[in-house]
C-alpha atoms as one frame of an Amber mdcrd trajectory, in Angstrom:
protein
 -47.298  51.554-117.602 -50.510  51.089-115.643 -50.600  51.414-111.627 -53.159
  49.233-110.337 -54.207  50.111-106.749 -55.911  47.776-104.609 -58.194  48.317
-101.689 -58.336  46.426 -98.487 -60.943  45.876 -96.410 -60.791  44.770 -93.497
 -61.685  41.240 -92.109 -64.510  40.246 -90.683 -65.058  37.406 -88.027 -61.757
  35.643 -88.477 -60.749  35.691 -84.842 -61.297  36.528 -81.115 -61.339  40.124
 -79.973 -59.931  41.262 -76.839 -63.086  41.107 -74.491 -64.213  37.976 -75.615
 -60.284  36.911 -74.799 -60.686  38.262 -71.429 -63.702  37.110 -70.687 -63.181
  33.241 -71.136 -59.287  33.763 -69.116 -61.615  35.300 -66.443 -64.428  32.361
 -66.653 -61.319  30.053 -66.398 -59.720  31.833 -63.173 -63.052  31.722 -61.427
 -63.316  27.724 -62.271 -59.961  26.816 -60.748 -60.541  29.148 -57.493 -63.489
  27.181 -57.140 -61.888  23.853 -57.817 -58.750  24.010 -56.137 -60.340  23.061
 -52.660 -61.509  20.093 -54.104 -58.082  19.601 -55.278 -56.652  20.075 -51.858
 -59.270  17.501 -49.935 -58.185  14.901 -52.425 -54.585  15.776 -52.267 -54.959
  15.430 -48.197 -57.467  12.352 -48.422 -54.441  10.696 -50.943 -51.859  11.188
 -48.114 -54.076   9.321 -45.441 -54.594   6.435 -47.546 -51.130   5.997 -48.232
 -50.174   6.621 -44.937 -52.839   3.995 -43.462 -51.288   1.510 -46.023 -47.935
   1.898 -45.044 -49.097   1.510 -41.699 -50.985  -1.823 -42.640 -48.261  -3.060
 -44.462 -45.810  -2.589 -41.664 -48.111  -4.818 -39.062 -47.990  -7.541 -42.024
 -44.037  -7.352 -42.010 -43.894  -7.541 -38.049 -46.707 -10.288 -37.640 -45.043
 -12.560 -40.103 -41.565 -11.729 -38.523 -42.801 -12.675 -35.209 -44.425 -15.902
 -36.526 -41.076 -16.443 -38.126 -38.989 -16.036 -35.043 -41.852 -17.496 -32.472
 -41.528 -14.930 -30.325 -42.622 -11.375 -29.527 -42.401  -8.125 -32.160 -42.638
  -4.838 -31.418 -43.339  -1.839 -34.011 -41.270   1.265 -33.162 -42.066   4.551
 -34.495
């Protein structure tokens, strides 16, 4: 009986090595510190408009209530 022995050699370019890994999580880090103020005006610039539109639809609500009524509405806080 004949032993056959095989050699392996190694693989070439079949993946990512560790400082090319790195690299793009570090490229990716630096893009969402620079983002994320961007993110936080929009976030803040959301809130006012929604705010504003509640606002607008609660001077809607009390006109037509006092055209309703025929007499005077107040808004409260």
């Amino acid at each position: 009986m004949q032993m056959k022995h095989e050699v392996v050699l190694p693989h070439d370019g079949g993946g990512f090595t560790l400082i090319e890994t790195l690299v793009v999580v570090a490229l990716l880090a630096v893009i969402a510190v620079m983002s994320a103020p961007s993110l936080v005006a929009w976030h803040v610039r959301d809130q006012v408009d929604a705010r504003a539109s509640a606002l607008l639809s609660t001077l809607s609500y009390a006109r037509s209530e006092a055209v309703r009524r025929g007499a005077r509405v107040t808004v409260c806080r």
